[in-house]
MMTF fields as JSON, N, C-alpha, C and O atoms, coordinates in Angstrom:
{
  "mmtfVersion": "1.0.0",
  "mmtfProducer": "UNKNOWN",
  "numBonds": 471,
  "numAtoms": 472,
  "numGroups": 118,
  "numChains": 1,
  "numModels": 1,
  "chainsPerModel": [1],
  "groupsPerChain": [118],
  "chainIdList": ["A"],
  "bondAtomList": [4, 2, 8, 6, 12, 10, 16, 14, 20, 18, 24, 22, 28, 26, 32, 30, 36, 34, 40, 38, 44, 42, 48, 46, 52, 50, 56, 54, 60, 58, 64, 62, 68, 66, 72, 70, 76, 74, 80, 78, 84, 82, 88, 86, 92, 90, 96, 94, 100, 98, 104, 102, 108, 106, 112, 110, 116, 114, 120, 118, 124, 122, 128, 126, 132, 130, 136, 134, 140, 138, 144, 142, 148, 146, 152, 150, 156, 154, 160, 158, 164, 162, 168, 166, 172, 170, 176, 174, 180, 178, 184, 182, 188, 186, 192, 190, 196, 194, 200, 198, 204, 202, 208, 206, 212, 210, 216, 214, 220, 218, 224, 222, 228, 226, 232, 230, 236, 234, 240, 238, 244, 242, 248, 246, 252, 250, 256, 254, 260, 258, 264, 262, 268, 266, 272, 270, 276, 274, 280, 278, 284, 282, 288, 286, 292, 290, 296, 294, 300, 298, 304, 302, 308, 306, 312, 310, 316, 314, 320, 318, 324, 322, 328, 326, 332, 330, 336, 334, 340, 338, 344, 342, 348, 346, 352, 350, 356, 354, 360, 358, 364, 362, 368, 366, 372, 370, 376, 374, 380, 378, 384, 382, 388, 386, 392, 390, 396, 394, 400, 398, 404, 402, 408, 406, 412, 410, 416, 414, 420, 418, 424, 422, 428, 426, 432, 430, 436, 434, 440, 438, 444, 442, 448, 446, 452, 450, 456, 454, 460, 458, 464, 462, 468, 466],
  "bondOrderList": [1, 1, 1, 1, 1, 1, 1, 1, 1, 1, 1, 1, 1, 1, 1, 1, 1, 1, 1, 1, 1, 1, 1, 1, 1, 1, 1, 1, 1, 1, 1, 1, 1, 1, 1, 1, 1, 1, 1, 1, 1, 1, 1, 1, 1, 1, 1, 1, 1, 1, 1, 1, 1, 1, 1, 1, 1, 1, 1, 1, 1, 1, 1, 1, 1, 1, 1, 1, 1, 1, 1, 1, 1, 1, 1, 1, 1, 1, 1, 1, 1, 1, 1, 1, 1, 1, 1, 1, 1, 1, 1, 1, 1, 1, 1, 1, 1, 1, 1, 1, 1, 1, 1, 1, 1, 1, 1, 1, 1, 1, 1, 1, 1, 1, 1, 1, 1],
  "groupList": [{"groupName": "UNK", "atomNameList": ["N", "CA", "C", "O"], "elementList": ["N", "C", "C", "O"], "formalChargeList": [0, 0, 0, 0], "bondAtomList": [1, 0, 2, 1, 3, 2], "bondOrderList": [1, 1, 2], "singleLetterCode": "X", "chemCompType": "L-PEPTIDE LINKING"}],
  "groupTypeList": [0, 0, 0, 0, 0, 0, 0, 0, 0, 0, 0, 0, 0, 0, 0, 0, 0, 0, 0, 0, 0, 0, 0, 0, 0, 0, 0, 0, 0, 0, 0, 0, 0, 0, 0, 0, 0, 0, 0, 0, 0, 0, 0, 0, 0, 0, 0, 0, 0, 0, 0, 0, 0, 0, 0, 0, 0, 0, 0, 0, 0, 0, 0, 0, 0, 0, 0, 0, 0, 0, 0, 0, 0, 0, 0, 0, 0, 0, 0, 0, 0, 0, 0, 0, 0, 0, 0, 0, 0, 0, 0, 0, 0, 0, 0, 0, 0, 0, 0, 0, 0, 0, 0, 0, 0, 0, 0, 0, 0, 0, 0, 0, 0, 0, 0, 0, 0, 0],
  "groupIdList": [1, 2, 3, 4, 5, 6, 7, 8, 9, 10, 11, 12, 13, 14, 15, 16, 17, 18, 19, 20, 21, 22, 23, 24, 25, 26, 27, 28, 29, 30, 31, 32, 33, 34, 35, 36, 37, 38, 39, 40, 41, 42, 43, 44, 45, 46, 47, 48, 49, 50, 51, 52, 53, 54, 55, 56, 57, 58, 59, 60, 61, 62, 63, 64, 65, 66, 67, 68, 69, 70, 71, 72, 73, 74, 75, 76, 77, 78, 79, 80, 81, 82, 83, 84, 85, 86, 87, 88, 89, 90, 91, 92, 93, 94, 95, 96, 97, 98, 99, 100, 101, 102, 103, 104, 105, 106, 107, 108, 109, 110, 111, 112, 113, 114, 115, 116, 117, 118],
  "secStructList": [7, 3, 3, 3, 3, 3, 3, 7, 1, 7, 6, 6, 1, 1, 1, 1, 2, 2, 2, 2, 2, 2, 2, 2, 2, 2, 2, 2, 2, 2, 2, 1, 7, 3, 3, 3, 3, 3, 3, 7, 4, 4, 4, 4, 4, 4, 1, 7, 6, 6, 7, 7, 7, 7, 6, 6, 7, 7, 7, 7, 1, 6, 2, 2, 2, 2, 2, 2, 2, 6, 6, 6, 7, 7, 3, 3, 3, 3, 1, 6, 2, 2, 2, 2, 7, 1, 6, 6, 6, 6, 7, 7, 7, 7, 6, 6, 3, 3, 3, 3, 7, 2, 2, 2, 2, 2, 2, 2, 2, 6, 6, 7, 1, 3, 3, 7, 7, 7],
  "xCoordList": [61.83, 60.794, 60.713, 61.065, 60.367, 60.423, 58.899, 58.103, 58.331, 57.456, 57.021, 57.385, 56.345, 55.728, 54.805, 53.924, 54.63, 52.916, 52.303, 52.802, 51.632, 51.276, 50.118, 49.344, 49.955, 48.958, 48.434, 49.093, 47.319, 46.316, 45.731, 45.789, 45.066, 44.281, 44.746, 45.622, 43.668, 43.704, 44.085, 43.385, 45.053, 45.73, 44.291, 43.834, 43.969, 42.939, 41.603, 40.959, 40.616, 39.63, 38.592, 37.548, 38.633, 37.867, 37.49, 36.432, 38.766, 39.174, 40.338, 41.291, 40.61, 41.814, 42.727, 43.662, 42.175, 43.093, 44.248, 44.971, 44.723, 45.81, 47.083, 48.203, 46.243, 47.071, 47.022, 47.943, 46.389, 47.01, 47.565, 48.117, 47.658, 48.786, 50.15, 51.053, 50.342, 51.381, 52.224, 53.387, 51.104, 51.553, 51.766, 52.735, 50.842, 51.375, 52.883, 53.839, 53.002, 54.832, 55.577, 56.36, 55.201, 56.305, 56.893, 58.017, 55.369, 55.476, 56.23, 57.183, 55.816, 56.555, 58.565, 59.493, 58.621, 60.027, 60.555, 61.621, 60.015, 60.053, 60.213, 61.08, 59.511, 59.863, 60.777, 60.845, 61.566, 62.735, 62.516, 63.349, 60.992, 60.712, 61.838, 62.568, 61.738, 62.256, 60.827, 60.039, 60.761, 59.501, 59.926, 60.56, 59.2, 59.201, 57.564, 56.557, 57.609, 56.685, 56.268, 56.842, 55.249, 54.962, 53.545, 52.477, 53.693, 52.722, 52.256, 52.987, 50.978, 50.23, 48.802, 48.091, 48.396, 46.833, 46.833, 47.902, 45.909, 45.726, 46.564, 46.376, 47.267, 48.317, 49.79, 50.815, 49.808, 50.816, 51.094, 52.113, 49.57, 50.182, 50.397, 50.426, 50.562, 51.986, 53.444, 54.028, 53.998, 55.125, 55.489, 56.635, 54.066, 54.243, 54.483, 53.696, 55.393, 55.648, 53.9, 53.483, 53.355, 52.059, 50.549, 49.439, 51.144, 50.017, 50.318, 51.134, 48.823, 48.673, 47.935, 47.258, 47.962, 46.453, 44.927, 45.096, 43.961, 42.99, 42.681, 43.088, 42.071, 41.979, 40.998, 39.787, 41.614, 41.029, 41.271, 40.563, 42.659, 42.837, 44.457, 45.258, 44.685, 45.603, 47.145, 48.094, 47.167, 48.486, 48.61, 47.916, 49.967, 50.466, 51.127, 52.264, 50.103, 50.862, 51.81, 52.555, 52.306, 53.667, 54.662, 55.754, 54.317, 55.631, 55.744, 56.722, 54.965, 55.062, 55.465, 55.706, 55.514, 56.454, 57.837, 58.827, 57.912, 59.464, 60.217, 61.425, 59.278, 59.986, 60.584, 61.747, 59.531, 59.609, 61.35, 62.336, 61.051, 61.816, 63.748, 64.703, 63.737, 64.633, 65.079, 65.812, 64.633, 64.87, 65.37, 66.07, 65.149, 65.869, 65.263, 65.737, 63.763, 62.487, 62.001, 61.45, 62.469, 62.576, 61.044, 60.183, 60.871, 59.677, 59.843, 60.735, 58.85, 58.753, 57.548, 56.617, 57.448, 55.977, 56.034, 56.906, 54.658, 54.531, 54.691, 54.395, 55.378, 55.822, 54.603, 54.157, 53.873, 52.444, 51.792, 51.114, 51.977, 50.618, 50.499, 49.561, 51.983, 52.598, 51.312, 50.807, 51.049, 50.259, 48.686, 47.799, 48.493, 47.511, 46.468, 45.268, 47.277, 46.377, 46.611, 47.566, 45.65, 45.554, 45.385, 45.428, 45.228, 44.184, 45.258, 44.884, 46.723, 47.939, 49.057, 50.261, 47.805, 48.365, 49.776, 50.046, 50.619, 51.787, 52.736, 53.343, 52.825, 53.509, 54.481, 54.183, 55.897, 56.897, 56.886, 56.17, 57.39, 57.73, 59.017, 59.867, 58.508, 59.657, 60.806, 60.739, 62.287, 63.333, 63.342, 62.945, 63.799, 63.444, 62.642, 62.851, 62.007, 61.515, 61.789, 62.477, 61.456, 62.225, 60.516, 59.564, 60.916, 60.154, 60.178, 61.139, 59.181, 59.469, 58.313, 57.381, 58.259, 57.176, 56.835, 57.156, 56.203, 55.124, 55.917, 55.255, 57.596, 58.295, 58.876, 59.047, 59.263, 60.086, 58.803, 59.289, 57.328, 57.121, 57.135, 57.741, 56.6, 56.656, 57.904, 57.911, 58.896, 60.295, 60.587, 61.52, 59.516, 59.213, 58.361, 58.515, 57.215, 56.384, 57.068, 56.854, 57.77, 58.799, 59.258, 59.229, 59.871, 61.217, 60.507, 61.159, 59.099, 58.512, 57.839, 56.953, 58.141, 57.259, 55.925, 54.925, 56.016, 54.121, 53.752, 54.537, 52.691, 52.241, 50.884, 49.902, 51.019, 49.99, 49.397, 49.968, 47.857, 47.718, 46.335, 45.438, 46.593, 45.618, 45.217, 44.437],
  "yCoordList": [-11.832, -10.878, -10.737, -11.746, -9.816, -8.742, -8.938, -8.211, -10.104, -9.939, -9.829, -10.717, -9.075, -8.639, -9.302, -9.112, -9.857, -10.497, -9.7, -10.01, -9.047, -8.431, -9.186, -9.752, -9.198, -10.005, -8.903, -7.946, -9.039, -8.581, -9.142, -8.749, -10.44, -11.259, -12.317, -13.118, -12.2, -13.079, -14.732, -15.207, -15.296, -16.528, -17.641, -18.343, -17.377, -18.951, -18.501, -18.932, -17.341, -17.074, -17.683, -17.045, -18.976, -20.012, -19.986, -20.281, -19.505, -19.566, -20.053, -19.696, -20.558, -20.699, -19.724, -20.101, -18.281, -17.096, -17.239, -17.406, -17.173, -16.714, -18.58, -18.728, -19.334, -20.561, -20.904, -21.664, -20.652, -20.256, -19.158, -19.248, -18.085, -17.011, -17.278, -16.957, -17.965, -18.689, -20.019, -20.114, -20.681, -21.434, -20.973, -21.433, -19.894, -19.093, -18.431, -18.388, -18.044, -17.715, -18.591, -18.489, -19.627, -21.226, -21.518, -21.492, -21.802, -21.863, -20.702, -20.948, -19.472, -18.864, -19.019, -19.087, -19.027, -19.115, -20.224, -19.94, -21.758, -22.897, -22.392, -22.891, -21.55, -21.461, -20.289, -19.816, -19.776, -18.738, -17.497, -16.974, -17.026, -15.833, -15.181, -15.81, -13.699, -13.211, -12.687, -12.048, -13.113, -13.021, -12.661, -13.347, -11.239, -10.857, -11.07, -11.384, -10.878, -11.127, -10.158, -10.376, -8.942, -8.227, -8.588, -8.863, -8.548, -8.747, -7.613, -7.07, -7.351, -6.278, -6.511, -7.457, -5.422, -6.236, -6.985, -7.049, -8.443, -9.119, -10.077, -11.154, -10.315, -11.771, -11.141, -11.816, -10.062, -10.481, -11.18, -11.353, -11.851, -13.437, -14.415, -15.473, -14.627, -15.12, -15.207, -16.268, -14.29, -13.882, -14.307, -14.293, -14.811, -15.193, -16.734, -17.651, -16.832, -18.166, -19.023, -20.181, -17.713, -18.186, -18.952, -19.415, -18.784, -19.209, -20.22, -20.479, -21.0, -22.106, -22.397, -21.478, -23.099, -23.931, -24.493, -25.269, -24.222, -23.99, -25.579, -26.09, -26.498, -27.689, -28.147, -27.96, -28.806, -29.526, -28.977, -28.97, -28.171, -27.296, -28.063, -28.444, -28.168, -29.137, -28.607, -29.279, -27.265, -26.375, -25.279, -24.613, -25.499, -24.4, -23.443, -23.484, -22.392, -21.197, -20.747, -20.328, -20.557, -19.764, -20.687, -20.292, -22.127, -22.634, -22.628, -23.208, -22.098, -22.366, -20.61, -20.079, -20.022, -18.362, -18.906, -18.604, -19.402, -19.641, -20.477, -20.356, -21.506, -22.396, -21.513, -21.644, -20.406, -19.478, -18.449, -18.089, -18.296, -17.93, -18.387, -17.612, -19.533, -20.665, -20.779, -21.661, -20.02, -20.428, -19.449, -19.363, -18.7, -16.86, -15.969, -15.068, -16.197, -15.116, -14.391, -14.786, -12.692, -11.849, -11.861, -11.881, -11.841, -11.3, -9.929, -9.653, -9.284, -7.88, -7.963, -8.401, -7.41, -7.729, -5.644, -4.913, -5.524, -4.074, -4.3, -5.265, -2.931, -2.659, -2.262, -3.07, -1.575, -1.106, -1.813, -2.024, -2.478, -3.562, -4.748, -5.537, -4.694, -5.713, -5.166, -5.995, -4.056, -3.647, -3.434, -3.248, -3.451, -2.69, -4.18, -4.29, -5.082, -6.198, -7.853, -8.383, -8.33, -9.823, -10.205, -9.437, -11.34, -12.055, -11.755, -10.995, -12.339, -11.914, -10.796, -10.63, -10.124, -8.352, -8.12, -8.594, -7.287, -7.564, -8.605, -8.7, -9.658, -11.13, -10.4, -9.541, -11.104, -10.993, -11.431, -12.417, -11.027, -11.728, -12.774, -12.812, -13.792, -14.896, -14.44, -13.488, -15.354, -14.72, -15.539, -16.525, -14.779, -14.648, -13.5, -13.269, -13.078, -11.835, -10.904, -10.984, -9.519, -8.222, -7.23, -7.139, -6.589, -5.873, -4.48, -3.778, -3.849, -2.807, -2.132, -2.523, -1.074, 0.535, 0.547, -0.122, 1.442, 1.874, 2.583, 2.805, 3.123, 3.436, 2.586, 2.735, 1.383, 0.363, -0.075, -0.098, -0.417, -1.266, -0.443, -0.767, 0.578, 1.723, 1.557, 1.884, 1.124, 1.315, -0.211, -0.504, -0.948, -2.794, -2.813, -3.43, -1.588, -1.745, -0.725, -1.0, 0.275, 1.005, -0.032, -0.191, -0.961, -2.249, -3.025, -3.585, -3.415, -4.16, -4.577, -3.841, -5.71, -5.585, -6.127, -5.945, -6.656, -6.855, -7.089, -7.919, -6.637, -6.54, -7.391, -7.236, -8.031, -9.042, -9.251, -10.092, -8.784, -8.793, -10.128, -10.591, -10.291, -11.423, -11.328, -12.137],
  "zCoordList": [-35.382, -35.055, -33.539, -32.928, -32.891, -31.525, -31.221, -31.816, -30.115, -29.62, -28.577, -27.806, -28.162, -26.444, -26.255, -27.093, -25.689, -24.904, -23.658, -22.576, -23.642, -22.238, -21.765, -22.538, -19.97, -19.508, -18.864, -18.457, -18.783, -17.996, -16.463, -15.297, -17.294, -16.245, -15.629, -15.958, -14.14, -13.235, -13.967, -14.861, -13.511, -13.89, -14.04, -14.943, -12.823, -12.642, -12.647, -11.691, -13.877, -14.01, -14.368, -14.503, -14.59, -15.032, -16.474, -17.028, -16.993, -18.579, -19.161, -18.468, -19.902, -20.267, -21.263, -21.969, -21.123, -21.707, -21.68, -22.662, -20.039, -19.645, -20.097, -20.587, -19.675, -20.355, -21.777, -22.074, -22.586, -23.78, -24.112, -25.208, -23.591, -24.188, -23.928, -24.7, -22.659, -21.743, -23.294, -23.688, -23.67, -24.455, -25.714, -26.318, -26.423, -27.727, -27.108, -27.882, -26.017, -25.598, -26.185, -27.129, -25.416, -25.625, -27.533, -28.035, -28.193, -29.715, -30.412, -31.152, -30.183, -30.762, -30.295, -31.1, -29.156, -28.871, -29.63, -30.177, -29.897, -30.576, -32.023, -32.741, -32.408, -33.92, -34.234, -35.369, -33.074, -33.289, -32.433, -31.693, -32.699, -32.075, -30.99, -30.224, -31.177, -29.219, -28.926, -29.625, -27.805, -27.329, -25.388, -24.586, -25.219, -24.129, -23.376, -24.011, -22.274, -21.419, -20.334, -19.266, -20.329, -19.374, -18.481, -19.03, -17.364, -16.552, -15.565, -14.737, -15.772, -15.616, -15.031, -15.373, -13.984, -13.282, -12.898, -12.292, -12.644, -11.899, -12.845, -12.278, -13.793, -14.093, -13.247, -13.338, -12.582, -11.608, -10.751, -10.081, -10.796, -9.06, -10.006, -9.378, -11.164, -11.942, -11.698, -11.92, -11.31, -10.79, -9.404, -8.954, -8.558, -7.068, -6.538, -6.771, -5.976, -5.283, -4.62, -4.613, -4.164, -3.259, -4.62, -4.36, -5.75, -6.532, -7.39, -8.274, -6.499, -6.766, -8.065, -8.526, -8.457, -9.438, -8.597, -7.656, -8.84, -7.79, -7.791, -8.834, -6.905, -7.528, -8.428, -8.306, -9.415, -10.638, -11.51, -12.517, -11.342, -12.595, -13.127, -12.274, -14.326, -14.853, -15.005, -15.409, -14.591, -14.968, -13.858, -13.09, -14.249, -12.933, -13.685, -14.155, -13.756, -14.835, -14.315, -15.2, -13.152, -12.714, -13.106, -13.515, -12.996, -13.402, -14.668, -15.141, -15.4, -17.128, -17.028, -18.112, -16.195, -16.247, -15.793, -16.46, -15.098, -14.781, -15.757, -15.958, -16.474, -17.51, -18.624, -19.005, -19.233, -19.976, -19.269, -19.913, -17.844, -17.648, -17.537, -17.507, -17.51, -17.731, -19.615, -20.061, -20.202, -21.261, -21.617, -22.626, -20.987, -21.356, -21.864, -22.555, -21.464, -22.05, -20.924, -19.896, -21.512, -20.208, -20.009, -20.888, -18.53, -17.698, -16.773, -15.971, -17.107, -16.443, -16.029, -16.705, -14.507, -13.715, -13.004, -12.534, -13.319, -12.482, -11.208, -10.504, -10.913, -9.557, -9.35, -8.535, -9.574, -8.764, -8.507, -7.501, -9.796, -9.186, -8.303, -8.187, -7.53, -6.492, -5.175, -4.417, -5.136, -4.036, -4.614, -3.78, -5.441, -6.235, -6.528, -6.277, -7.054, -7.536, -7.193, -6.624, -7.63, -8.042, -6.347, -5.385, -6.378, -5.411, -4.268, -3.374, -4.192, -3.357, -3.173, -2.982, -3.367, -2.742, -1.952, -0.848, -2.754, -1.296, -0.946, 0.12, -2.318, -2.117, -3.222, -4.051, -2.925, -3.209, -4.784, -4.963, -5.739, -6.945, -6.487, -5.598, -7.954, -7.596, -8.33, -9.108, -8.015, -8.919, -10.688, -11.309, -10.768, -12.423, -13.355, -14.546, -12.782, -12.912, -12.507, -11.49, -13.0, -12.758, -12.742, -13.517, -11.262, -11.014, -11.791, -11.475, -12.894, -13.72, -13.665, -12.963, -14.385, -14.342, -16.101, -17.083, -15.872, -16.919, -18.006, -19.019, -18.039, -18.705, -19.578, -20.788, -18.644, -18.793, -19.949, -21.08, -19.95, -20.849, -21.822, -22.843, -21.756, -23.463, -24.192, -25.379, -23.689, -23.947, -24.797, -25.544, -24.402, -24.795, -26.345, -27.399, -25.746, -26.749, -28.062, -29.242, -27.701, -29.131, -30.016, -31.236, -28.631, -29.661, -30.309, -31.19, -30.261, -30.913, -32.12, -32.556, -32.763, -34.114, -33.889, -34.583, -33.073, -32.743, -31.374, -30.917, -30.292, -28.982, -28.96, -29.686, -28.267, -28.016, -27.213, -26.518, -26.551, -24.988, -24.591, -25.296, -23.68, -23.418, -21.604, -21.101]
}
């Protein structure tokens, strides 16, 4: 099965949304899934070298994007929203990720048998 996860939100909102959707990624890949990954709005400082875990916080979601990414689960991060959002406006995506547009995900969400946003 063909799954998308799309993110929305700020990584370190003083919720744990964004780190469990991060970990529903992981499980599903564990039990076979293809499972893609778009990042959108403010979960693009996901994608950034500059973000940290704030202190007292137990996880470093970017590195649980790059682990994801190490395993061969594509990540696509908006190009707009490199200028547009999240706390580090203007910071470079890290490698492993692929900077993409609003075509590119429609084109994610066609291939898909189920879209999942968090």
């Amino acid at each position: 099965m063909k799954i998308l996860i799309i993110f929305n939100r700020q990584p370190y909102d003083n919720t744990d949304v964004t780190w469990n959707g991060l970990r529903l990624s992981q499980e599903l890949l564990n039990k076979g899934q293809e499972v893609k990954i778009f990042l959108m709005n403010d979960s693009v400082d996901m994608a950034r070298d500059v973000c940290e875990p704030p202190e007292g916080y137990d996880q470093d979601l970017s590195q649980m994007v790059k682990d994801l990414c190490a395993k061969g689960v594509p990540v696509k991060v908006c190009g707009t929203c490199m200028a547009r959002c999240g706390i580090h406006r203007n910071q470079p995506y890290f490698e492993g990720v692929e900077k993409s547009t609003m075509p590119a995900l429609a084109e994610w969400v066609i291939d898909s048998d189920k879209v999942i946003t968090f």
